[in-house]
C-alpha positions as CSV (number, residue, x, y, z in Angstrom):
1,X,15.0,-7.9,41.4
2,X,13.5,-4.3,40.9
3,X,12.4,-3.7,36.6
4,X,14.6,-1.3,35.1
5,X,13.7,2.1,34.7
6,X,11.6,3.0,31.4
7,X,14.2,5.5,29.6
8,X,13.4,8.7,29.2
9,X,12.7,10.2,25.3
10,X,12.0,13.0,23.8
11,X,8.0,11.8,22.0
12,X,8.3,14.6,19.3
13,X,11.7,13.1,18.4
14,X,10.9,10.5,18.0
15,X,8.0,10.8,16.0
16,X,10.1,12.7,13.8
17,X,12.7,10.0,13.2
18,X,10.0,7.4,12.7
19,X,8.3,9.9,9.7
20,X,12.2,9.9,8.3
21,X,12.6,6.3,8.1
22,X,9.1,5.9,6.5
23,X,9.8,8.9,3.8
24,X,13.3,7.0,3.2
25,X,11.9,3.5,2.7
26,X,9.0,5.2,0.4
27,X,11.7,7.4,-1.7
28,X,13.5,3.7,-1.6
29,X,10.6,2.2,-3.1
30,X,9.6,5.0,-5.7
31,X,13.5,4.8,-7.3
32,X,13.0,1.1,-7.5
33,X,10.2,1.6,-9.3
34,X,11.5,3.6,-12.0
35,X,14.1,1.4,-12.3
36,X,13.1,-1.7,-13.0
37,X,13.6,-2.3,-17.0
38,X,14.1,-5.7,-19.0
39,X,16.3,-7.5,-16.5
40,X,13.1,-8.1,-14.6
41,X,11.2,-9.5,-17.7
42,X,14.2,-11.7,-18.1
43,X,13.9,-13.0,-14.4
44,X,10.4,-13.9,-14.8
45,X,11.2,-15.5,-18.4
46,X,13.5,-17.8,-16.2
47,X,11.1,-18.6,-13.5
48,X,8.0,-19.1,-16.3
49,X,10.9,-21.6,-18.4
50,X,11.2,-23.2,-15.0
51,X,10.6,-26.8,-14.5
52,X,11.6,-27.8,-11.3
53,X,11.4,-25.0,-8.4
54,X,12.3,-21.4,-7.6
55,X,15.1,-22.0,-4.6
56,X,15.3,-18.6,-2.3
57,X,18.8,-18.4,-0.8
58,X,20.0,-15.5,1.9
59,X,22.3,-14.6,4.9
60,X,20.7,-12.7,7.8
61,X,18.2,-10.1,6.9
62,X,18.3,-11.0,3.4
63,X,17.7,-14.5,4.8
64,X,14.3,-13.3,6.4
65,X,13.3,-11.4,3.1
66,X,14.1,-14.8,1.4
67,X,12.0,-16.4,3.1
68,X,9.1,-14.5,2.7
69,X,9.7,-14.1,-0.9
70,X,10.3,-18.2,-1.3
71,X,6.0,-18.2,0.9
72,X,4.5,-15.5,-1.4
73,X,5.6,-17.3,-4.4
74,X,4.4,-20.2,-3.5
75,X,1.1,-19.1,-2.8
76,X,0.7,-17.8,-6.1
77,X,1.5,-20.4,-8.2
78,X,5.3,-20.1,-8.3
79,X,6.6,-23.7,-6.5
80,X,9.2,-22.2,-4.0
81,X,11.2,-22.9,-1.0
82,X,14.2,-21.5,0.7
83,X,17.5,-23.0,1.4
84,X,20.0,-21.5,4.0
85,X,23.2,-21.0,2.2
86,X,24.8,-22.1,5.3
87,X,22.8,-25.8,5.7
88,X,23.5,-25.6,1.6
89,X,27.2,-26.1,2.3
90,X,26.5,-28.8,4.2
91,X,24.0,-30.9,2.2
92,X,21.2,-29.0,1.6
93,X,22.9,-28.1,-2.0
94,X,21.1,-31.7,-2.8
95,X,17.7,-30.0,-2.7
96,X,18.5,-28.0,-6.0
97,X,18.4,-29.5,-9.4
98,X,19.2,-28.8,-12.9
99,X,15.7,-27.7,-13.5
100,X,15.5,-25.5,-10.6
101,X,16.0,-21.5,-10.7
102,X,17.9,-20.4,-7.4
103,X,17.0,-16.2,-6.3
104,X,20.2,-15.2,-4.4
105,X,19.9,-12.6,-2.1
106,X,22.3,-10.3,-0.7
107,X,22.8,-6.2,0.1
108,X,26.5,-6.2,-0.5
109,X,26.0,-9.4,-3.5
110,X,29.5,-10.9,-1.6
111,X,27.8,-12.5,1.2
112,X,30.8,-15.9,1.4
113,X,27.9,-18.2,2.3
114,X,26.5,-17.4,-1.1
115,X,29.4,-16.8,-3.1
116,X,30.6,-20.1,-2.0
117,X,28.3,-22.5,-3.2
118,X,26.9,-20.1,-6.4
119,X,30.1,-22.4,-8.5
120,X,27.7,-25.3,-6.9
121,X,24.7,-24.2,-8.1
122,X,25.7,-23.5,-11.2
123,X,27.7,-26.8,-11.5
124,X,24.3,-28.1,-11.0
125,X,22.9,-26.6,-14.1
126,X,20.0,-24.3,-12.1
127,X,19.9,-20.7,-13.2
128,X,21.1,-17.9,-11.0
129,X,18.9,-14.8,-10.4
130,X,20.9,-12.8,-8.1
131,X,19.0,-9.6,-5.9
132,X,21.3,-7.1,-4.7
133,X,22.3,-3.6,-3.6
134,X,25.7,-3.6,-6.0
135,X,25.4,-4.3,-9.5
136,X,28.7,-4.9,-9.5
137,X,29.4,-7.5,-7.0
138,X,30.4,-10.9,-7.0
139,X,26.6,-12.1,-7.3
140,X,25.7,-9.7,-9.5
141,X,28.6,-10.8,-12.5
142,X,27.8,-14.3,-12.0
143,X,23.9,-14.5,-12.2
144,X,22.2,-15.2,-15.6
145,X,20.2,-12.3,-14.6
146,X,20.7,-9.5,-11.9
147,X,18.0,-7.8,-9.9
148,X,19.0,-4.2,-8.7
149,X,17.7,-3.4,-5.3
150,X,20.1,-0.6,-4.1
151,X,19.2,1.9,-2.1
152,X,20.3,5.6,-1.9
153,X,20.8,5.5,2.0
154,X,19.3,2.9,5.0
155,X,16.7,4.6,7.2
156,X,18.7,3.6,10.4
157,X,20.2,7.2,11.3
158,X,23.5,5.1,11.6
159,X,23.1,4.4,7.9
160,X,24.6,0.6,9.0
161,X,21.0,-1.7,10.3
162,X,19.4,-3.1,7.0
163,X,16.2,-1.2,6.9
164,X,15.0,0.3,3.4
165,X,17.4,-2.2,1.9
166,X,15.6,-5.2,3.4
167,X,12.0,-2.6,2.3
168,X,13.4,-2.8,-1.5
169,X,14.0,-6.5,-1.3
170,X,11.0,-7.4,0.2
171,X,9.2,-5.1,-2.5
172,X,11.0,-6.2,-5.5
173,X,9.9,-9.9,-4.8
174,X,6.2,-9.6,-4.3
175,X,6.6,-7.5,-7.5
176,X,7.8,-10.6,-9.2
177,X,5.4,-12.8,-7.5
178,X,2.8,-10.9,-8.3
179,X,3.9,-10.1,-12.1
180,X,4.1,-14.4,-12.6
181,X,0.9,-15.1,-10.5
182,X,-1.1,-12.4,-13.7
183,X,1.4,-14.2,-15.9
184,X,0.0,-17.4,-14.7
185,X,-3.3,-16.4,-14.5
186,X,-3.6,-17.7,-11.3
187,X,-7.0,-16.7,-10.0
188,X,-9.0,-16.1,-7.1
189,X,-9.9,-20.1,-6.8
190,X,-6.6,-21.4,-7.4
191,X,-5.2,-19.4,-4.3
192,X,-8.2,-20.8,-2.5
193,X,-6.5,-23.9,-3.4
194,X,-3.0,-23.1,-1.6
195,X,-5.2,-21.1,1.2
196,X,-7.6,-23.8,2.6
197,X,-7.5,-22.9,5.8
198,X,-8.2,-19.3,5.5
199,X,-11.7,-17.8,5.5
200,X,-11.3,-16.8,1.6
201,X,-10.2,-21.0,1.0
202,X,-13.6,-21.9,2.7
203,X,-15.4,-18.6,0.8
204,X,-14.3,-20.2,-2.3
205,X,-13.7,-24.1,-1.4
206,X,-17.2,-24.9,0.2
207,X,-20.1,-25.8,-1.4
208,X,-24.4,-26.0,-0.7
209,X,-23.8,-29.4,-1.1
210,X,-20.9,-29.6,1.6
211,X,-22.9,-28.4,4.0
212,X,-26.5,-28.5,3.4
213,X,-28.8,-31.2,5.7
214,X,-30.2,-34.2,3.2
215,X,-31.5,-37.3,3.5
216,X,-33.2,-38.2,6.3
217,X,-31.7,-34.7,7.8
218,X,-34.0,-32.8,5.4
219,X,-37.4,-31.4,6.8
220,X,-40.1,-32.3,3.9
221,X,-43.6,-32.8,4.7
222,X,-46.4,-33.4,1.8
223,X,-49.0,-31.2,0.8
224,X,-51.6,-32.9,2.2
225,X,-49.9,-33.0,5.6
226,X,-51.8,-31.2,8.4
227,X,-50.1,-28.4,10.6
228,X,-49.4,-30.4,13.6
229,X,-47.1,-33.4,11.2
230,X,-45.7,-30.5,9.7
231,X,-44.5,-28.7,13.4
232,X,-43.2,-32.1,14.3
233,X,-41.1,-32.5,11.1
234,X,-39.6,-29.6,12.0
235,X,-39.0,-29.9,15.2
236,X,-37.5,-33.5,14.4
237,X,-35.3,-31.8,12.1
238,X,-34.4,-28.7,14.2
239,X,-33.9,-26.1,10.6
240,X,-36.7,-23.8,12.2
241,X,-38.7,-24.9,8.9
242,X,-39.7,-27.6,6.7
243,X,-40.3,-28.0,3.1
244,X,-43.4,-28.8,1.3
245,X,-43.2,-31.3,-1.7
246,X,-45.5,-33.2,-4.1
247,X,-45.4,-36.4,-4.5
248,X,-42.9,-36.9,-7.1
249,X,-40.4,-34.6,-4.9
250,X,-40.8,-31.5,-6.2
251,X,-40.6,-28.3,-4.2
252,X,-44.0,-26.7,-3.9
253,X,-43.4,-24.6,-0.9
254,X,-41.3,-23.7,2.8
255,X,-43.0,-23.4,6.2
256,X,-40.8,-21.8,8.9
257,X,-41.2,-20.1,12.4
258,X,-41.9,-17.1,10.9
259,X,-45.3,-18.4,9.1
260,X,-45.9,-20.5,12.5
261,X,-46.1,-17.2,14.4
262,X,-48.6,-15.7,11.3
263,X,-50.8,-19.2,11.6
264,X,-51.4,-18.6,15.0
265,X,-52.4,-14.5,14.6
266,X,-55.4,-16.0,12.9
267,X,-58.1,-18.0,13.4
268,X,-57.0,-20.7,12.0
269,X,-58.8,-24.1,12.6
270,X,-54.7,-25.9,13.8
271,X,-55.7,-29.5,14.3
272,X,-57.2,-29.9,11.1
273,X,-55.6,-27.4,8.5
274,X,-53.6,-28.9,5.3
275,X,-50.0,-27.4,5.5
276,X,-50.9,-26.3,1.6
277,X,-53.2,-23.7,3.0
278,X,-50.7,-22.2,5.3
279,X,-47.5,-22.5,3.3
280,X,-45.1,-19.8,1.3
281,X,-45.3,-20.8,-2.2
282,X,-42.4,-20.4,-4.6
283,X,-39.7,-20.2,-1.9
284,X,-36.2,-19.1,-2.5
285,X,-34.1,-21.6,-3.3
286,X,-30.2,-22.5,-4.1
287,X,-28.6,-25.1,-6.4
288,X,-26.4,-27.9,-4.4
289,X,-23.2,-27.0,-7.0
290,X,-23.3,-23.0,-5.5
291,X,-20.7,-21.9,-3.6
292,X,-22.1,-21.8,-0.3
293,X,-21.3,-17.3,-0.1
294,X,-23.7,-17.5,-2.9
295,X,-26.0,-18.9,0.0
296,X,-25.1,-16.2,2.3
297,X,-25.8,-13.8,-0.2
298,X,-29.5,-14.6,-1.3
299,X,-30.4,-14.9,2.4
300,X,-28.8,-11.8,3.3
301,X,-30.5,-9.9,0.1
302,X,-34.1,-11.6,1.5
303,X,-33.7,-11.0,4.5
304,X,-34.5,-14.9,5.7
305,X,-32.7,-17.6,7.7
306,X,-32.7,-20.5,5.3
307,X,-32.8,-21.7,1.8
308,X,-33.9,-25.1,0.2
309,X,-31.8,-26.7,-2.3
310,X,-33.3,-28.1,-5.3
311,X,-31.9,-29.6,-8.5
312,X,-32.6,-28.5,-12.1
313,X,-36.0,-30.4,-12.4
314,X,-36.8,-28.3,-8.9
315,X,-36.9,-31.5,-7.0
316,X,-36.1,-30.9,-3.5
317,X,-32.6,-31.9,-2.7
318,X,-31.5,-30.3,0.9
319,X,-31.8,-27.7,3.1
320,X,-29.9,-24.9,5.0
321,X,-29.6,-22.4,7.5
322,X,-27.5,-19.2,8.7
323,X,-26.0,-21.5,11.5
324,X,-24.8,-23.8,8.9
325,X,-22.6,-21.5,6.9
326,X,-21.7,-20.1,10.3
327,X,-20.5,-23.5,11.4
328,X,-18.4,-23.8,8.2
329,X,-16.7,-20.6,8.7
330,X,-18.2,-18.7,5.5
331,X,-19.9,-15.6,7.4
């Protein structure tokens, strides 16, 4: 079957229309902004009060927009999940509880889905924060608090397709989200917590000692060692360097490729040379509690490939290397 013709259009037009609906959904957004007063202190009062969980309920496009305002919540600290109103009716309306707070969205506030089972909810004993274009609809009178989200005018040229109404709804819930997670003082580490599979979860989740080689994994040779046990050690080990230690463990010094390479500029007598002699004293080094960015960043601001990991009596405790933190997804 021959592929339909790509449709002619005028590209200046349309670049035009697209620059409307984008100064319509900004405008939008600016008049929300100045509008928001105490009913939006009282919403978060409700959800902070809360002791169960925020329940997101929507029809269609408000549906969508519930559902990403019921994720953003909680991933901040704000235990949320949506309901369809229309699985509600028919026994999802079990999953909300006296202690819950339900957000009701709707552009019109009379959506019948929600309408419907709001007498349920509030039967229930959960609290009612309603989101809506009409501050006078049915959702609007029967929420303990109202959220206005009306627009002037949609962005679709037909004034009809939900577009900067859906914008303003979207808006006004990371706004609330965002106002509970400070509230909250929900920090960097605990969204690490709801994130772990993202790369700022493993930035802020993994530690030196989650990753780092010990044990019998660990490349250590003595001071006394010569050159040639201290090449195999690290060979063995496969770090590209080894670490020097006395004999009650402590870290006196690193030997990597690089000083291999300097060893053998000289004249140095290779068979019979104490690693002591040829070593780099005082080598950076990196506590095994440190996140392992921490890591990253000394090697990065020294310029080297790996870091020893000593405790607080500088006894040798592990070892690491670029590939490493690679490996665990931190670079």
């Amino acid at each position: 079957m021959p592929s339909s013709p790509t449709p002619a259009f005028d590209s200046a037009a349309a670049l035009a229309l697209a620059r409307r609906v984008l100064h319509i959904e900004a405008q939008a957004l600016e008049t929300l902004r100045d509008r928001l007063d105490d009913s939006f202190i009282q919403a978060m009062q409700l959800i902070l009060a809360c002791r169960g969980r925020v329940v997101v309920s929507g029809m269609g496009k408000s549906g969508h927009v519930g559902n990403k305002i019921a994720a953003t919540l909680a991933s901040t600290g704000t235990p949320a999940f949506f309901v369809h109103p229309g699985e509600a009716s028919h026994g999802d309306l079990g999953m909300i509880t006296a202690d819950d707070v339900c957000i009701a969205l709707s552009n019109s506030g009379e959506s019948a889905e929600l309408t419907s089972i709001v007498p349920l909810i509030k039967r229930r004993g959960a609290r009612l924060i309603s989101m809506t274009g009409n501050p006078n609809s049915t959702l609007a009178r029967e929420a303990d608090v109202h959220l206005d989200a009306s627009v002037a005018q949609e962005a679709c040229p037909l004034n009809l397709a939900p577009t900067a109404s859906t914008t303003a709804a979207l808006a006004l819930g990371d706004a609330l989200a965002v106002a509970l997670l400070e509230a909250r003082g929900f920090g960097a580490d605990d969204f690490a917590r709801t994130h772990p599979g993202g790369s700022l979860g493993r930035k802020l989740l993994v530690h030196v000692h989650d990753i780092m080689h010990s044990g019998d994994a660990l490349p250590r040779v003595s001071a006394d060692a010569l050159l040639p046990a201290a090449l195999l050690e690290m060979t063995r080990k496969g770090l590209g360097m080894t670490a020097i230690q006395d004999q009650d463990g402590h870290l006196l010094g690193i030997f990597t490729d690089g000083d291999l390479r300097r060893v053998l500029e000289k004249a140095v007598d290779f068979h019979h040379t104490p690693i002591r002699e040829v070593m780099s004293p005082q080598p950076r080094s990196i506590g095994a509690d440190k996140l392992a960015v921490a890591a990253v960043e000394k090697m990065q601001r020294h310029n080297i490939n790996g870091l020893l990991v000593v405790d607080g009596d500088n006894k040798l405790v592990g070892a690491l290397n670029m590939l490493d933190l690679l490996r665990a997804g931190v670079v």
